[in-house]
C-alpha positions as CSV (number, residue, x, y, z in Angstrom):
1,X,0.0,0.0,0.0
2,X,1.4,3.2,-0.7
3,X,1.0,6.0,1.5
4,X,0.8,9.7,0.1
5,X,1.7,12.3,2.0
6,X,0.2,16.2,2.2
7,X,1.9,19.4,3.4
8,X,-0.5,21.9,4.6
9,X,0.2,25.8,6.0
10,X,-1.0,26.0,9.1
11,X,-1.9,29.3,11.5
12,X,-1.0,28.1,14.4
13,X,1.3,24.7,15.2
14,X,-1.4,21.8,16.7
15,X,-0.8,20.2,19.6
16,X,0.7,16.4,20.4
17,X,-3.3,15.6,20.5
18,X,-4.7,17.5,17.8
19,X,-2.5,16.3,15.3
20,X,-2.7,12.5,16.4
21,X,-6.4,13.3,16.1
22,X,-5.7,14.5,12.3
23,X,-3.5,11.7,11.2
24,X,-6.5,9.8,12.2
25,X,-9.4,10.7,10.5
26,X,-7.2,11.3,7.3
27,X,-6.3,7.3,8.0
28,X,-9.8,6.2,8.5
29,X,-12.0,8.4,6.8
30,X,-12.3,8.7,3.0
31,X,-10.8,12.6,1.4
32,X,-14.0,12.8,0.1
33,X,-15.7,13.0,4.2
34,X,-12.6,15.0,5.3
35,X,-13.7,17.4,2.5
36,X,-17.2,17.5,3.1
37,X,-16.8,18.1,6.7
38,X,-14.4,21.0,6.4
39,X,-16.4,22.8,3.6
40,X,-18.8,22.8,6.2
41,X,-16.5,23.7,9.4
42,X,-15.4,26.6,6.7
43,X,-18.7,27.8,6.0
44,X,-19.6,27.6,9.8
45,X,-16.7,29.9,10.6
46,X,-17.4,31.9,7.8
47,X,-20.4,32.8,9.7
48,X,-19.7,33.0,13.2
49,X,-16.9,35.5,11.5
50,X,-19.3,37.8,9.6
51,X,-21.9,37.5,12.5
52,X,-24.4,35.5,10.5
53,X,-24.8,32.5,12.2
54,X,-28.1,31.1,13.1
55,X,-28.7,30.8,16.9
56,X,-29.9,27.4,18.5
57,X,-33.5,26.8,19.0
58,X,-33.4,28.2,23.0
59,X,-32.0,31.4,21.9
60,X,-34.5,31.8,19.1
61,X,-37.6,30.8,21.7
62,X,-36.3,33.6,23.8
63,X,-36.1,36.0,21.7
64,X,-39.4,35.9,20.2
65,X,-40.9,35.5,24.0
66,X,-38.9,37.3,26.4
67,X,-40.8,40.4,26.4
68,X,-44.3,39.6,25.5
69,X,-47.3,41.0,27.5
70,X,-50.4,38.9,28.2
71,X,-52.2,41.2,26.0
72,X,-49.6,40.7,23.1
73,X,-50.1,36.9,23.3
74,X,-53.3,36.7,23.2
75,X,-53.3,38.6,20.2
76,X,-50.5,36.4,18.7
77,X,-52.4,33.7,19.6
78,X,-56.3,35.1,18.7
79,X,-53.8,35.7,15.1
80,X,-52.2,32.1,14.6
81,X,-51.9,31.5,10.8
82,X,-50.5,34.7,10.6
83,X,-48.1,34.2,13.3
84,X,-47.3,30.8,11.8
85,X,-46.4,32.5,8.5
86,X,-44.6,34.8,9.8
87,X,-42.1,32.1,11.7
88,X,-41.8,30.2,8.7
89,X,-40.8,32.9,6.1
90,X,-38.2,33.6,8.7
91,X,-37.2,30.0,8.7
92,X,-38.3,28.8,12.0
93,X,-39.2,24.9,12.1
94,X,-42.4,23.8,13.4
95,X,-40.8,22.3,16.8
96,X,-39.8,25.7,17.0
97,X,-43.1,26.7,16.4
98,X,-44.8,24.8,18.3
99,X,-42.9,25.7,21.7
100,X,-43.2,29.2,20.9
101,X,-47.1,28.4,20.4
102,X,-46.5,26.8,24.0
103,X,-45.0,29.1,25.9
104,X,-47.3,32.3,24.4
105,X,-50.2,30.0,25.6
106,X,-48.9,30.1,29.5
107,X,-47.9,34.1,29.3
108,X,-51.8,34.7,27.6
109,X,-53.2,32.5,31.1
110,X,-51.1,34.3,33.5
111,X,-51.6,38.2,35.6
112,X,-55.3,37.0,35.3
113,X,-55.7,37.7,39.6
């Protein structure tokens, strides 16, 4: 078997561990994987670099229910299918959705005393 060797610049020189680590996915995984995986590690932090990356579902639930008034959820509610279109064009999934839906539905019940 003949083994092929590649030279790569670096930024910064990897550790004892990380570059064990390389030498073995490059052993056991096919280029075409290694390839895939670091278009998308390169697109990733692309993102993160240009401040475009998507937050995580929490963060996303937060931020469309931190500062909602009773009266506002009940409105969002009363005005679903809108609210539902609305989510979707901005590319929300309907988990998402749906636990937005949730927690609107417990701020809409509550102050009622």
């Amino acid at each position: 078997m003949v083994k092929d060797t590649i030279e790569l610049p670096i930024s910064k020189k990897p550790s004892d561990v990380e570059l064990k680590k390389l030498k073995d996915y490059f052993k056991e995984m096919p280029i075409e994987e290694i390839l895939t995986g670091l278009k998308f590690a390169k697109n990733r932090w692309s993102a993160k670099d240009a401040g475009t990356l998507k937050v995580g579902r929490k963060s996303i639930i937060q931020k469309e229910v931190h500062s909602v008034t009773m009266e506002q959820a009940q409105w969002r509610l009363k005005n679903w299918k809108m609210m539902i279109a609305n989510y979707r064009r901005r590319g929300y999934s309907y988990p998402t959705i749906s636990r937005i839906k949730k927690i609107l539905i417990q701020k809409s019940k509550k102050k009622k005393n």
